[in-house]
N, C-alpha and C positions, 0 to 999 in steps of 0.2 A: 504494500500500500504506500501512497504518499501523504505525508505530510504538510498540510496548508497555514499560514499563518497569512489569515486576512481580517478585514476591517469592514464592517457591516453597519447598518443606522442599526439604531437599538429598537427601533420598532420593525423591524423586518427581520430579527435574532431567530424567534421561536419558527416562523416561515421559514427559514435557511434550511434550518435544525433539522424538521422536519423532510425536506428533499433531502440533502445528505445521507441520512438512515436511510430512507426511501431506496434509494439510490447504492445502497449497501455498504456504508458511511461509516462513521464515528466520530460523534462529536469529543473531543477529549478536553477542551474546558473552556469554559465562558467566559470572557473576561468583560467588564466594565469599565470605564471613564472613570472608575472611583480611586481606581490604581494609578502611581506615576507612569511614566516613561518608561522610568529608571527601572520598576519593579515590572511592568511588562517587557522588558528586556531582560530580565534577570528566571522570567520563567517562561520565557520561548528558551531560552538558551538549556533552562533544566530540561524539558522537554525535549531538547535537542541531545544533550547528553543522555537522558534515559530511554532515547533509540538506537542511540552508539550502545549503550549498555546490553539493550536488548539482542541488536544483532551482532554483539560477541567485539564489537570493534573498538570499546573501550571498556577499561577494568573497573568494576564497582567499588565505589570508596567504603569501607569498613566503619562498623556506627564510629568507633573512636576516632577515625578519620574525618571523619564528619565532623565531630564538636574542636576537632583542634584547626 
């Protein structure tokens, strides 16, 4: 599957949503206007690394990895 990172009016969301599935889809997460920039950048990118993780092409960080 691919991967989309787009930008939709907020009243046309739940319509998207609904063709996507339809369409054999998956939505993997919502985001709102209510987040920065900074913090919509900071979780495309998690997203991005947790399909490198997925398809074996980067190494998962360890929970103690994580907090340090």
């Amino acid at each position: 599957m691919t991967t989309l990172t787009i930008e939709i009016p907020d009243n046309k969301a739940e319509q998207i949503s609904k063709l996507i599935e339809q369409a054999g889809g998956n939505v993997i997460s919502k985001i709102d206007d209510k987040l920065s920039k900074k913090d919509k950048q900071s979780l495309a990118k998690a997203l991005e690394e947790a399909e490198l993780i997925k398809q074996g092409k980067l190494k998962p960080l360890t929970f103690n990895e994580l907090w340090d």
